[in-house]
N, C-alpha and C positions, 0 to 999 in steps of 0.2 A: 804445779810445774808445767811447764809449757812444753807440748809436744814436738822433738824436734821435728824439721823437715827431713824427705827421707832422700834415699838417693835418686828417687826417680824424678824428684824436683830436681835436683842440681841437674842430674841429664836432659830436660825437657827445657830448663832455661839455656844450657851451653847449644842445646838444638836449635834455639831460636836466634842467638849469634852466630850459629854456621849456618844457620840457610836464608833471613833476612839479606846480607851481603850481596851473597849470589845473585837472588832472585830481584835486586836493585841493578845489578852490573846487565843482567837481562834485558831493563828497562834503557840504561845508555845506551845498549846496542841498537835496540827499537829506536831512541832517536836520531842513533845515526843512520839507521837506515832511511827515515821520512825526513833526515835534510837532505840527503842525495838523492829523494825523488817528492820532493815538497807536495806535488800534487798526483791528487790521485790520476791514474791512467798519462803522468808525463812523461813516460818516454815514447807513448805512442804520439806525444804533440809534438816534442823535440823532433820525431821523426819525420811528421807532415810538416814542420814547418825547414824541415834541413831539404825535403820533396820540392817544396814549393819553392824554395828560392830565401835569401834575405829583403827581398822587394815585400813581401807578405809579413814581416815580420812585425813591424808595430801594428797592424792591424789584430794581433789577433788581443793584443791586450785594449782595445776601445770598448768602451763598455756604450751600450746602447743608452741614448738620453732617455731621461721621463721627465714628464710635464706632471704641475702640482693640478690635483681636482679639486675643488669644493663648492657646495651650494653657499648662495650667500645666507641660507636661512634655512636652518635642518628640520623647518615644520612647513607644513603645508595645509590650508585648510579648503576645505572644500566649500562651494555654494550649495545649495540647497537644489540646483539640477544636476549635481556630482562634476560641476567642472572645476577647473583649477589650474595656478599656474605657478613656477616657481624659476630659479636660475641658477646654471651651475658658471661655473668659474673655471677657465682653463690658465694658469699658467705656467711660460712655455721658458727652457731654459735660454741662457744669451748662446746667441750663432743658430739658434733652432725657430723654425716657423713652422704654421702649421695652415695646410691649404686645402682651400674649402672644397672639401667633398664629400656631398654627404653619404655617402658608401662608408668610409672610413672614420670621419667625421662626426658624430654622432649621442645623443644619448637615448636607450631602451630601456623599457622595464622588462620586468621578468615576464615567461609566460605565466607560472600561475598568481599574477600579479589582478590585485582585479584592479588597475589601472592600465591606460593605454596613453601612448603618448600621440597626440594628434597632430602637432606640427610644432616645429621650430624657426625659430624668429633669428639666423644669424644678422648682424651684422657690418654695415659695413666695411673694407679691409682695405687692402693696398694693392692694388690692379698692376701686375708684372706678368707682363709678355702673352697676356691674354687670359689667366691666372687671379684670383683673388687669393691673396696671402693673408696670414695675422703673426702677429709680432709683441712679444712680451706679454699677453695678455688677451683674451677673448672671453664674452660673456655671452651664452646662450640660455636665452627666454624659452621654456617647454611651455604648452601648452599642455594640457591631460583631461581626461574626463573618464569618468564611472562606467566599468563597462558590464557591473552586477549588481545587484541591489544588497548593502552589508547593512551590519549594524550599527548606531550610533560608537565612538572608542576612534583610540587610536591604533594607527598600525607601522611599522615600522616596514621601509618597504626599499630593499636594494636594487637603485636604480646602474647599470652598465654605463657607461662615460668613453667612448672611443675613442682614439686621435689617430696620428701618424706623421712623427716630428720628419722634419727636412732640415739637412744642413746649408750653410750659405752658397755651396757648388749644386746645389740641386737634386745631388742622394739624398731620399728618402729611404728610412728605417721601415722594418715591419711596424702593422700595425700592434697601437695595444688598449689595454683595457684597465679601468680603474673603475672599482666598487665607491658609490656614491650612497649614505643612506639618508634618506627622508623620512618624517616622520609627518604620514597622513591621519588629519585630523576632523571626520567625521561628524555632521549635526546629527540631532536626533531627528529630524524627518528628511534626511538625506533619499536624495533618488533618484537610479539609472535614469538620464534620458536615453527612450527611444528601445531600452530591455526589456524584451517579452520574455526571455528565459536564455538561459546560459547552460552550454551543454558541459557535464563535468563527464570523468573519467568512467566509461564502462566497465563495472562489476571490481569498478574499486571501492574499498573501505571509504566511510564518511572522509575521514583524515583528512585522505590521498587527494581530495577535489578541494574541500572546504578548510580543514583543518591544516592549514598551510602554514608557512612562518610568517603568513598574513594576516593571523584568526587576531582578532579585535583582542583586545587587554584588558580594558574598561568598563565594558555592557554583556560577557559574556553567561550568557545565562546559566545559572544553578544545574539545572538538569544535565545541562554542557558539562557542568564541571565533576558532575555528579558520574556521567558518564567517562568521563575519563579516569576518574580516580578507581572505576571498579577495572577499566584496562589494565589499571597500573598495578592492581593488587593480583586480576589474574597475570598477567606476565611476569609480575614478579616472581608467583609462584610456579609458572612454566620455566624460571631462569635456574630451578631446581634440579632442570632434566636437562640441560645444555653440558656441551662435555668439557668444559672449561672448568668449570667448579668443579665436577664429580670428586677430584683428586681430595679436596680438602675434606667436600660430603663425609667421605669415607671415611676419613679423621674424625668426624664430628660422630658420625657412628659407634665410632670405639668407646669415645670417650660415655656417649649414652652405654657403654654396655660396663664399661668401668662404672659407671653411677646407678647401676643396676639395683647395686645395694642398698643406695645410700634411700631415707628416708622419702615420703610424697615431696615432704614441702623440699629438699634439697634438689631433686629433681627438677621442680620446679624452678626454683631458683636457680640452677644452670641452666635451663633452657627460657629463663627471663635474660641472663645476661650473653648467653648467644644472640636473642635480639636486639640487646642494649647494643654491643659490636655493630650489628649490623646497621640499627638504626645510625648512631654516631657517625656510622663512616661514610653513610647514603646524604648525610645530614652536611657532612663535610663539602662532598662533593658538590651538592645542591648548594651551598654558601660560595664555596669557587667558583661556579657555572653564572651565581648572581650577580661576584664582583667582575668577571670577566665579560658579560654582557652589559653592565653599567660602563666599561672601560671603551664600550664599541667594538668588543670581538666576540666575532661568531665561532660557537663551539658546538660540539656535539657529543652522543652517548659515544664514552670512549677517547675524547678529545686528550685524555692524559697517555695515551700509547705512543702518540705524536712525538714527544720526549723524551729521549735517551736517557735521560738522567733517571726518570721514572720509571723505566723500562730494567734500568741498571737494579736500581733499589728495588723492583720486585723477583728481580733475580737472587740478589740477595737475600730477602727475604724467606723466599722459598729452599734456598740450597741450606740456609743456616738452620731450617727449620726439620731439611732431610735428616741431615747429620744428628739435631735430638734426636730424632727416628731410629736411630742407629746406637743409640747412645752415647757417643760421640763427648757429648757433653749435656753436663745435667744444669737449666735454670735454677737457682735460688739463692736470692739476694742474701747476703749477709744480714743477719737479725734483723729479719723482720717483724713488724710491730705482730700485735696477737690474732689481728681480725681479718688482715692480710693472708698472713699462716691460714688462717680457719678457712679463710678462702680460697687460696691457694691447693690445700689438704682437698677439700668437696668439689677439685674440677670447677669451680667460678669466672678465675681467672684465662685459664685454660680458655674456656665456652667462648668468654669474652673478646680476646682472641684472637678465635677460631671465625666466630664471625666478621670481624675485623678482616682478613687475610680472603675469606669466602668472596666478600666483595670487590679487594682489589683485583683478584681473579675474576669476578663474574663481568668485570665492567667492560671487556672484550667482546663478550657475548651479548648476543639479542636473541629476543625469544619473540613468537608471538603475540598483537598487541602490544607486546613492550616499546614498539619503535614508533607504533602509532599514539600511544599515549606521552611517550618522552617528548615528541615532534610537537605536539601541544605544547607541552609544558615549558619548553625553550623558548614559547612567544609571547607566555605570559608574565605576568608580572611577580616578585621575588614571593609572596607570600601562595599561589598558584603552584610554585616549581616545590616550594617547600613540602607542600600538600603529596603530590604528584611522589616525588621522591619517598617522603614517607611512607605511603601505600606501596610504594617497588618493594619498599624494605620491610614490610609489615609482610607482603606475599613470598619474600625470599626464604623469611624465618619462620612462618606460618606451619608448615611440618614440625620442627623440632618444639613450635609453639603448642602442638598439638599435643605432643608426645608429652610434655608438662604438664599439661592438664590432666592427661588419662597416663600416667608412668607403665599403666596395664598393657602397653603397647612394646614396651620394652623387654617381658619378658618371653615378649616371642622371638625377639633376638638368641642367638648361642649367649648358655654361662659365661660368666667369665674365666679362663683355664690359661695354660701355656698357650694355647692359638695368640694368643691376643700380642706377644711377642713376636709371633711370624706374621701374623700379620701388620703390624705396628713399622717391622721392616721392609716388608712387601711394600707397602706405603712411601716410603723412605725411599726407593723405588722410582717410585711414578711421579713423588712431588722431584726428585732427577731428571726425569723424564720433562716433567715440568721446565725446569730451570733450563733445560736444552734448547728445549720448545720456544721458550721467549729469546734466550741466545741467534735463535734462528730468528727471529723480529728483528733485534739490533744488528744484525752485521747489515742489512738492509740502510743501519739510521747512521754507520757512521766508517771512521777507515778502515781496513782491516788491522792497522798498528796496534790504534785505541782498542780493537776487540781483543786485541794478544796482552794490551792493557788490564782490559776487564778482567780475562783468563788467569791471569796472571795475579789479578786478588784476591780471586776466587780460591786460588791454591793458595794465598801467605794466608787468608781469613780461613779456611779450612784448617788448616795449621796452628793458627792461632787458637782457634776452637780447641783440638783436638790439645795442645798444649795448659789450655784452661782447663778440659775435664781430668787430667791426670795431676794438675797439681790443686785442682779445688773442689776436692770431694765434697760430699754434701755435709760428711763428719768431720769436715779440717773446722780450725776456730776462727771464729768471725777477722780477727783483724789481719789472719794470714788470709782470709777471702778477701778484704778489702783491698790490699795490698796484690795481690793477683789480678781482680778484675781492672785496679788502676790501672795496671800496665798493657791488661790486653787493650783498653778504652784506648790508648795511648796509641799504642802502634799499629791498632785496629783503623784509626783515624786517617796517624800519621800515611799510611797507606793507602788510604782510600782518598786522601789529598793528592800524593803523589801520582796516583795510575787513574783516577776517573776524574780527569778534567780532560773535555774535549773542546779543545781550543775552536776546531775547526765547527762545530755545530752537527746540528743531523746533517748527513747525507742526503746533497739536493738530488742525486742523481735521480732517472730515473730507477725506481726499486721494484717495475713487476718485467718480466720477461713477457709480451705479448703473447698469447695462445696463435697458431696462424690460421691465419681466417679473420683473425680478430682487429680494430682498427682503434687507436689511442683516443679516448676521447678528446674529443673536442665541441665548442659550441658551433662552430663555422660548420663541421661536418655533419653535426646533425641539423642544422639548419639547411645543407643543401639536399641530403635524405630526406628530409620533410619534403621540402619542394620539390620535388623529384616522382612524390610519392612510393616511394619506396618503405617498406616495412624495415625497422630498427628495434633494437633490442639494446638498453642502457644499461649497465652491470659497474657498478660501485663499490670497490671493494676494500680490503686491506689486508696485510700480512698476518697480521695481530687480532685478526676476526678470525675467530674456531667456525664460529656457523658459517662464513662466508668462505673459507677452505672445503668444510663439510660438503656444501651444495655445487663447491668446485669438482669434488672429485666423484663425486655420485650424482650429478647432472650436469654439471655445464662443460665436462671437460671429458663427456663418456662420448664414444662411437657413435652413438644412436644420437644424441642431440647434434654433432655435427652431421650427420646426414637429414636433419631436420631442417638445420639452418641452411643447410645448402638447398633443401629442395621443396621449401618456400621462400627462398633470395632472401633470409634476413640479414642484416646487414650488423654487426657485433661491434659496439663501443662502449671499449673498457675503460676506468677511470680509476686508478691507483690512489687508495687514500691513506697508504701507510703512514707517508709525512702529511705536514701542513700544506694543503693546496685550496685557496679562495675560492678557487672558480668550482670544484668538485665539492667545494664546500655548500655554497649559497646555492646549487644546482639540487644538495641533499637537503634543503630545507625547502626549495620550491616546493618537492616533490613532498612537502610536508613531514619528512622521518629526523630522529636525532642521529642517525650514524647509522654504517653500514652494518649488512649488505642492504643495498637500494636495486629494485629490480624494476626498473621503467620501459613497459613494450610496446611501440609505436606501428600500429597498423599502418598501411599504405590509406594515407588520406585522412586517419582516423585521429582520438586525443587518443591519449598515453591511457596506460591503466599500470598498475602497479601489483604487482608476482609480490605473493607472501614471502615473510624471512626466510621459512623453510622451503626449500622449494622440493618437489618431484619431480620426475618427470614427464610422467602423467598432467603434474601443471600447468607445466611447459609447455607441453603440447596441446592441452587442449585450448591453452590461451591466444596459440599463435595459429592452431590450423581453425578456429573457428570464429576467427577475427577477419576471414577470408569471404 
């Protein structure tokens, strides 16, 4: 006879009729609020432009022209004295020209570029009013040559593309810039004319001078690769001690004190599949990082933070995972097959996981090494990064890998008892804390609407939850579990269709509030610092970086480092990498790292050198007062 259902089922489903409703009527009000103010900060425009007059008014919807760039030929080969030459392609939209000056005009390479461009061959144009003009089209011939001695390989190498379009009355637009890549193609007895030695970065890491997003693909030597793979396994395993992860650590801890009991080889075997997670999901990553460099986009450690949508989903993930903590609601699939169960029973699954969720969390953090080895790894070719990556993940799980071998380690941990309860909740807690934590990322990435959005499914999905543990106990029978989980799937979805589409995309605004003192990056500003000679200090950050908040609040943003910076003149340009930004981008690979934080210190006169992830202030200091 079939167990009926009880009353607490009929109450829990009439619950989710009376508060779905509502909490949709919620969401119609949210959108009537953002048609009566479409854009974000509009009533402050409505207002400047009610200031200024109607004479202002179609101006402010012109959008600025862009001109198309392209090289006629994305390779380049060198001669055997390192010269070379190639041509990019400007063009230019109709009613727009563009006039020759080469200030504005231009193509550069990067500085740590080991190419130089040595002169450009414009062409001739259309002579107005003293003036050379170009019209629909212009082709400029670079000339380049070697200004280091490399390896035979290729390299892939972002070249800068200037312009400065003018309309047919003779306004002229700010300037702008478009990333060009070429791909330099090295002999094997290639050679600097005219290099006796090339001065690289004072008391920086190999990386930080050589190890650029210019390191060869091709000819790079064994020991090279050897060297970085042992970077990748210690940083991995210093990505243990970053506070990013800790929260799950802690989890993974419990569950080693739950498997206290169980046999050697079972131990084992959960802490094989805590690396299986880890490796898989490092694994994952490294296949996305391969197909999105094949596509022509540059990404970095961290590049998925950039995303709201993945910001969303790790939100999710973590709050859904507090609520187990709490018991909230108990995992288990309707009849599952027997080896599942068996796994499921000895923590396996569990382990498996746990690794999994360790990494989407740790992928924020840099540790040590970690950002000099990544920085490699992003120049090399697919089967390199694979490498690279494997070793991150092989040092991430390396502790719990340890703890499998020798399970003797584990009984230095407490019993297992009632604690394991309070602390299970305690946890439940902090992955809260957690989920806050990233909340604070996104309202950075998008409107405030959409985050009342987010919030707002955060409570039907907690609800939901809570609605499936009361009516799908672990001893209800399988097809009233089936018939439950359908429906939370259902409206689980239904839900997360309706409130997390963000029409409008990430939040272009700006997302860091400048420290004062401090000056927005830019390449024109530190290009006139440099010539200036003046001492600079480059600081690359983002919201979503723990370490890069870390070294915020315990050095860069303490009393004593501004009386530092004030009284050796350094000069502070910050670079916001929370969203997608090109120029902060290809500036972090110059500097040879996969993502931030980037800490690049520019003596007065002197090359950069590059401040470890973690920073001191004792680093600090002694990098800038003895660079003097």
């Amino acid at each position: 006879m079939k167990t009926p259902w009880k009353k607490s089922t009929i109450i829990v489903l009439l619950s989710v009729v009376l508060v779905l409703p509502p909490a949709y009527a919620q969401l119609d009000n949210l959108e009537l609020m953002e048609s009566s103010n479409p854009d974000n900060g509009a009533s402050g425009s409505s207002v400047d432009s009610a200031a200024n007059g109607p004479a202002n008014g179609p101006a402010e919807n012109i959008k600025t022209p862009r001109a198309k760039v392209l090289p006629q030929s994305k390779s380049l080969k060198l001669g055997n004295n390192g010269n070379g030459s190639f041509t990019i392609t400007f063009f230019f939209p109709d009613g727009y020209h563009q006039t020759k000056q080469k200030d504005f005009f231009t193509v550069t390479a990067p500085d740590a570029s080991p190419l130089e461009v040595q002169a450009i061959e414009y062409p001739e144009g259309v002579e107005e009013d003293g003036v050379i003009n170009y019209y629909k089209s212009v082709n400029l011939r670079l000339q380049v040559r070697l200004t280091e001695d490399i390896t035979a390989g290729e390299y892939r190498i972002p070249f800068t593309a200037s312009y400065q379009l003018c309309d047919e009355a003779g306004t002229c637009f700010f300037p702008q810039d478009e990333t060009v890549f070429i791909t330099l193609t090295a002999p094997e007895d290639i050679e600097a004319e005219g290099v006796t030695g090339v001065q690289t970065d004072r008391g920086a890491p190999e990386s930080a001078a050589t190890g650029s997003a210019f390191t060869t693909s091709s000819s790079t030597s064994i020991w090279r690769v050897l060297q970085y793979l042992l970077f990748a396994l210690i940083g991995g395993l210093l990505l243990n001690v970053m506070p990013c992860v800790l929260p799950v650590l802690s989890i993974r801890a419990l569950h080693l004190v739950k498997q206290s009991t169980n046999s050697r080889s079972e131990i084992f075997k959960g802490s094989l599949f805590y690396t299986l997670g880890v490796l898989l999901s490092l694994l994952i990553l490294a296949a996305t990082v391969i197909i999105l460099k094949i596509s022509g986009e540059m990404v970095g450690w961290g590049f998925q933070f950039q995303n709201p949508g993945f910001v969303v989903f790790l939100i999710v993930v973590v709050f859904v995972f507090a609520l187990s903590l709490f018991d909230v609601f108990v995992v288990q699939a309707p009849r599952m097959n027997g080896a599942l169960q068996r796994a499921g029973s000895k923590g396996y699954v569990g382990s498996f996981f746990n690794g999994i969720i360790a990494v989407l969390l740790a992928t924020p953090c840099t540790a040590p090494l970690l950002g000099t080895a990544l920085g490699f790894a992003f120049s090399q070719p697919p089967h390199i990064i694979i490498l690279i990556f494997s070793m991150v993940g092989l040092g991430f799980s390396l502790p719990f890998l340890l703890i499998g071998i020798k399970p003797a380690l584990i009984h230095k941990l407490p019993k297992p008892g009632p604690w394991m309860n309070t602390f299970k909740e305690l946890m439940g807690f902090v992955l809260l804390a957690t989920a806050l934590y990233l909340l604070g990322i996104l309202r950075h990435q998008i409107s405030p609407a959409e985050m009342i959005q987010v919030l707002l499914f955060l409570l039907i999905l907690g609800f939901l939850l809570w609605s499936y543990g009361k009516t799908a106990s672990p001893t209800a029978e399988g097809k009233r579990k089936w018939i439950i989980l359908g429906i939370f799937i259902i409206l689980s979805v239904s839900a997360a269709g309706r409130l997390l589409v963000f029409e409008n995309g990430p939040n272009t605004q700006q997302t860091a509030t400048i420290r004062e003192g401090w000056e927005e990056f830019s390449e024109e500003k530190l290009k006139n610092y440099r010539q200036a000679d003046e001492p600079v200090l480059v600081v690359f950050s983002a919201k979503w970086c723990t370490v890069c908040k870390l070294n915020e609040q315990t050095v860069l943003h303490t009393e004593q480092a501004d009386r530092l910076f004030h009284s050796e003149n350094v000069n502070i340009l910050y670079g916001d990498y929370t969203n997608k930004d090109p120029i902060i981008e290809k500036w972090i690979r110059s500097y040879g790292r996969a993502g931030v934080p980037v800490y690049a210190y520019y003596p007065a006169g002197g090359e950069y050198t590059l401040l470890p992830e973690v920073l001191t202030f004792q680093i600090l200091k002694n990098q800038i007062t003895s660079s003097f």
